[in-house]
C-alpha positions as CSV (number, residue, x, y, z in Angstrom):
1,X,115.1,112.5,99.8
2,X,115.6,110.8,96.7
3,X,117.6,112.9,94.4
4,X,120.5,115.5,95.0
5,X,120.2,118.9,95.3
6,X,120.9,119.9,91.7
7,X,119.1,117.5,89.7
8,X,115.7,117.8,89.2
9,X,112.9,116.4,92.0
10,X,109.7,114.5,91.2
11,X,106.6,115.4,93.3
12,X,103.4,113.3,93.4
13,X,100.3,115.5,93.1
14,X,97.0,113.2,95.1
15,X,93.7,114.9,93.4
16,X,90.6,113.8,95.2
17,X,88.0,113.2,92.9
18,X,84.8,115.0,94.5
19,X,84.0,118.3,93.3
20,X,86.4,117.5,90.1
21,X,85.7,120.8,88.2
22,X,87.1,122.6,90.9
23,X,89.9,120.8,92.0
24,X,91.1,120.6,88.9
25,X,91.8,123.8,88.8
26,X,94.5,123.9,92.0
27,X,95.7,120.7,90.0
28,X,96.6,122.7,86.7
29,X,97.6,125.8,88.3
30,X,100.2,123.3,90.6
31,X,101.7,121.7,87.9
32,X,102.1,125.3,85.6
33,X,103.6,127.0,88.3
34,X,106.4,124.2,89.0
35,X,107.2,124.0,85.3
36,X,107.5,127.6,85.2
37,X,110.0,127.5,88.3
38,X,111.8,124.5,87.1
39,X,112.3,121.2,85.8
40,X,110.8,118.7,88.8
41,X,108.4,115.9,87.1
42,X,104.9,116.2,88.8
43,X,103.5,112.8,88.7
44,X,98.9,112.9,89.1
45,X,97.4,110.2,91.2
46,X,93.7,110.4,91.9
47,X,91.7,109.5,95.2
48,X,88.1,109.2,95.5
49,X,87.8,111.7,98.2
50,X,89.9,113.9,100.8
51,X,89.8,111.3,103.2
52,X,92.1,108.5,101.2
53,X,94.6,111.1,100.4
54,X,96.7,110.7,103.9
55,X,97.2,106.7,103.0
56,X,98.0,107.7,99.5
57,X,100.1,110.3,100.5
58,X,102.3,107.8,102.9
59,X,102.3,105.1,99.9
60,X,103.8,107.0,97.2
61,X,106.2,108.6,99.9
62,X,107.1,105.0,101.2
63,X,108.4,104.0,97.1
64,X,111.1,106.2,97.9
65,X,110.8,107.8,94.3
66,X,109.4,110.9,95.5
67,X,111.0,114.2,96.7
68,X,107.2,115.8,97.7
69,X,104.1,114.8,98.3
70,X,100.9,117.5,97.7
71,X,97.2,116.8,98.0
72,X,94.4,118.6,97.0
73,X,90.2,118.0,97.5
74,X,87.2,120.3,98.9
75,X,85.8,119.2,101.9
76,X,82.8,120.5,101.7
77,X,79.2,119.8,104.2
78,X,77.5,117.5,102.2
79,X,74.9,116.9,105.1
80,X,76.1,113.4,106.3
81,X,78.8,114.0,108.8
82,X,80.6,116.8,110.0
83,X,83.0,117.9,107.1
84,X,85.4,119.7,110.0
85,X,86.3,116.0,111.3
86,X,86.6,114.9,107.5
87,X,89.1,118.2,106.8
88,X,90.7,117.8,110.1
89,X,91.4,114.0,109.9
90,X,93.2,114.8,106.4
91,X,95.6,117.0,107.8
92,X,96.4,115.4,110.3
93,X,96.9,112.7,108.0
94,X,99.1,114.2,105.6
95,X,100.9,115.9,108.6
96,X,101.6,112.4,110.2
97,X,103.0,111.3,106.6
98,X,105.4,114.4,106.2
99,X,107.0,113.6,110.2
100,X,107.1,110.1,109.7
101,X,108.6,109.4,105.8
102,X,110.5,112.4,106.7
103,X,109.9,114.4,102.9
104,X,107.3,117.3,102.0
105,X,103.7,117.1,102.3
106,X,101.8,120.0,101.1
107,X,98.0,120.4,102.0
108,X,95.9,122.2,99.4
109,X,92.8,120.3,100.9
110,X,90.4,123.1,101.5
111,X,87.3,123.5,103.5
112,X,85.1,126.7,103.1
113,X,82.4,127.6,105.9
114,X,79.7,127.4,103.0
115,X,79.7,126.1,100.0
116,X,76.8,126.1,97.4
117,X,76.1,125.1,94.4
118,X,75.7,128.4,92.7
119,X,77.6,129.7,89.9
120,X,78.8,132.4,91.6
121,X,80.2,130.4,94.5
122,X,81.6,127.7,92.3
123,X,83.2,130.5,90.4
124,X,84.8,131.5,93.2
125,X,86.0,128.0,94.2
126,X,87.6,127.6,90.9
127,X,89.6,130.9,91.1
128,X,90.5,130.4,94.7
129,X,91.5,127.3,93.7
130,X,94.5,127.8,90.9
131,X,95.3,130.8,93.5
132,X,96.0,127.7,96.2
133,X,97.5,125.4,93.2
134,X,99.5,128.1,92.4
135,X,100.4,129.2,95.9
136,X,101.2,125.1,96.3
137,X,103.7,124.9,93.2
138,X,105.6,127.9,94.3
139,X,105.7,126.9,97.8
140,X,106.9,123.2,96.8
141,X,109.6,124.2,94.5
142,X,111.1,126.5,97.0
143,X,110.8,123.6,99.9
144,X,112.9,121.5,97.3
145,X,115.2,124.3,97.1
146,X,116.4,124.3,100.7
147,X,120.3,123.7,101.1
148,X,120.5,123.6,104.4
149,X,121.9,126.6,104.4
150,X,121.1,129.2,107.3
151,X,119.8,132.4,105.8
152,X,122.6,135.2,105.5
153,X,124.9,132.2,105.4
């Protein structure tokens, strides 16, 4: 990791850029929560889609300047190819990254069953979504936390 326990981390957020208005949301609710909970910079980095988050991802870790890595998109079935092999691949991806740079990667790259276009689902989407950013933030900063320490120790 690149800083020491105490000081404060920096954690590169990857937004894929497909279905923006709602991944936005994770996005802002990500970077709110880990302010609230403490003083790590959160630098944003954009992809075009979920699939060029994994390279991304191993980039930024490989600069050494960062203490986490997230990633958020919505793989969604647009019709064209199977969007379980597109959400699948980017997992794997960003799991690969996290085992071989050896720092956090955090996956909120989400894939519903259906998604529509309706205002009600996308409403949905864009609540779900700062729950997950949310979710992500708290999750990340307690991650960042870890001593070492056995618990009860």
């Amino acid at each position: 990791m690149t800083s020491t326990t105490n000081s404060p981390k920096r954690i590169a957020f990857i937004q894929a850029c497909w279905h923006r208005d709602i991944v936005n949301q994770a996005r802002d609710a990500f970077v709110s929560k880990v302010a609230e909970l403490s003083d790590h910079q959160v630098d944003l980095f954009e992809v075009p889609g979920a699939l060029e988050a994994p390279l991304q991802a191993k980039l930024l870790a490989k600069t050494g300047k960062y203490d986490a890595v997230v990633a958020a998109g919505l793989v969604v079935d647009g019709g064209i190819y199977r969007h379980e092999f597109v959400a699948q691949s980017v997992l794997n991806g960003l799991m690969q990254v996290q085992l071989e740079m050896e720092i956090p990667v955090l996956s909120v790259v989400l894939t519903p069953h259906h998604f529509h276009d309706g205002e009600d689902h996308k409403g949905f989407f864009h609540q779900h979504f700062i729950h997950k950013g949310a979710e992500a933030g708290e999750t990340c900063v307690s991650i960042l936390a870890f001593d070492g320490t056995p618990n009860g120790s």
